[in-house]
C-alpha distance (Angstrom), angle and dihedral (degrees) to the residues before:
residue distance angle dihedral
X1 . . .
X2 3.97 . .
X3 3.66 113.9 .
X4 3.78 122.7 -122.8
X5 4.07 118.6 -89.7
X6 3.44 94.6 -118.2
X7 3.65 93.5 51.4
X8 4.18 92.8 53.3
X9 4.02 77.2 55.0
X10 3.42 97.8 54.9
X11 3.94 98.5 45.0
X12 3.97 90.7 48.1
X13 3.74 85.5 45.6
X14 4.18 91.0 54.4
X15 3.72 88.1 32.2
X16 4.02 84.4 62.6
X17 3.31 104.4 42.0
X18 4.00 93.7 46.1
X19 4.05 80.1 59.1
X20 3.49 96.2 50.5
X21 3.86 98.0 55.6
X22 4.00 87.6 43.1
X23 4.26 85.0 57.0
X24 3.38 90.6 39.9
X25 4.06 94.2 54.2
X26 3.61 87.3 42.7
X27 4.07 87.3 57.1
X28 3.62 93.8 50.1
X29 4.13 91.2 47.4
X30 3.73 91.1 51.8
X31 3.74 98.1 47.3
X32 3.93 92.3 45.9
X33 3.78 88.0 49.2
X34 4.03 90.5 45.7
X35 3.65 89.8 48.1
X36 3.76 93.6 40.6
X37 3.93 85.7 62.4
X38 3.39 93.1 54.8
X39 3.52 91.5 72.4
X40 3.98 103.0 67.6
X41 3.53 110.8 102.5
X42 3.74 86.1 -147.3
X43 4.50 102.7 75.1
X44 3.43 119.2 151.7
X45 4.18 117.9 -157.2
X46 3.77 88.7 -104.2
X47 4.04 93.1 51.2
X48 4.08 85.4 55.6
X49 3.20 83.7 50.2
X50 3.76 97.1 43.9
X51 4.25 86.1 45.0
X52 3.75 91.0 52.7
X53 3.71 93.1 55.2
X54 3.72 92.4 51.2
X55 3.64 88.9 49.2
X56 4.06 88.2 50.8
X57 4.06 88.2 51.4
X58 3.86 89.5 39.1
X59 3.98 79.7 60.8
X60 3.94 96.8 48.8
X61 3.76 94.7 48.0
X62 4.33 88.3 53.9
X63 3.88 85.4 42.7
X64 4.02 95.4 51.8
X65 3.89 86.6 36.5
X66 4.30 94.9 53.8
X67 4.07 88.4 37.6
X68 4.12 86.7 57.0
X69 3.65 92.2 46.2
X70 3.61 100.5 61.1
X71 3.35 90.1 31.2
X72 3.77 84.4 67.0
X73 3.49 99.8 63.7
X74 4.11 96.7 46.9
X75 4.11 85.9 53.3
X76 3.78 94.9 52.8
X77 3.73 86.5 48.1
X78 3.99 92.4 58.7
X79 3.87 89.8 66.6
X80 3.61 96.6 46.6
X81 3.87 123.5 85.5
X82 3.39 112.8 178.7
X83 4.02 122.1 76.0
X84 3.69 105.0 -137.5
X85 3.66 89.3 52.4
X86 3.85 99.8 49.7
X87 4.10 88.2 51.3
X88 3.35 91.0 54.6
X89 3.92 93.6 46.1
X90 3.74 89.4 51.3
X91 3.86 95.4 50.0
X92 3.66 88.4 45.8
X93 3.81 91.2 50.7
X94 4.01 89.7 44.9
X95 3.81 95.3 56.8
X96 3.73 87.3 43.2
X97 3.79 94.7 45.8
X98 3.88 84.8 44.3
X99 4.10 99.2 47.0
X100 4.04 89.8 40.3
X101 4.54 87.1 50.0
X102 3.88 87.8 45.1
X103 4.06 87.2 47.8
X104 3.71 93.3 51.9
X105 3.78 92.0 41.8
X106 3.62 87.9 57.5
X107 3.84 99.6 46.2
X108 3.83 86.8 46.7
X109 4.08 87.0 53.7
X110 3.72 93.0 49.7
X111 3.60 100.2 43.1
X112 3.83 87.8 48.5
């Protein structure tokens, strides 16, 4: 039994966006443990150096993890056909995209 387009959409869709939060998390737990080391009085040169290149990586992670996220919404839209429906996908998706950036924002500001 072959499942229905739309259906493959959806899944690759969730299957993105379930990605994206897990890069996301992983940018926010390599900043905090970047800046984290920044705080012992007791650096060498090579553990700046070390610190900036988890800050760098911190960086990619949040890039993949915002790249998957609206990538999300544009792969659900490929399985839908009708208009109405799509618009209200994508403003679903925005305020989710939205709430779910303003979430991390705010973890990222406490744990800092």
């Amino acid at each position: 039994m072959t499942k229905p387009p739309s259906i493959v959409w959806r899944i690759a869709a969730a299957v993105l966006w379930i990605v994206s939060i897990v890069c996301l998390f992983k940018a926010i737990g390599e900043a905090v443990t970047a800046e984290e080391s920044l705080n012992n009085p007791y650096l060498t040169a090579a553990d700046h150096v070390s610190i900036q290149h988890e800050s760098q990586i911190a960086d990619r992670w949040a890039i993949i993890g915002w790249i998957l996220q609206f990538a999300a919404p544009l792969v659900l839209a490929l399985g839908l056909k009708f208009p109405r429906v799509v618009r209200r996908i994508f403003v679903s998706l925005g305020v989710l995209i939205a709430i779910d950036g303003i979430t991390l924002l705010l973890m990222a500001v406490i744990v800092h």
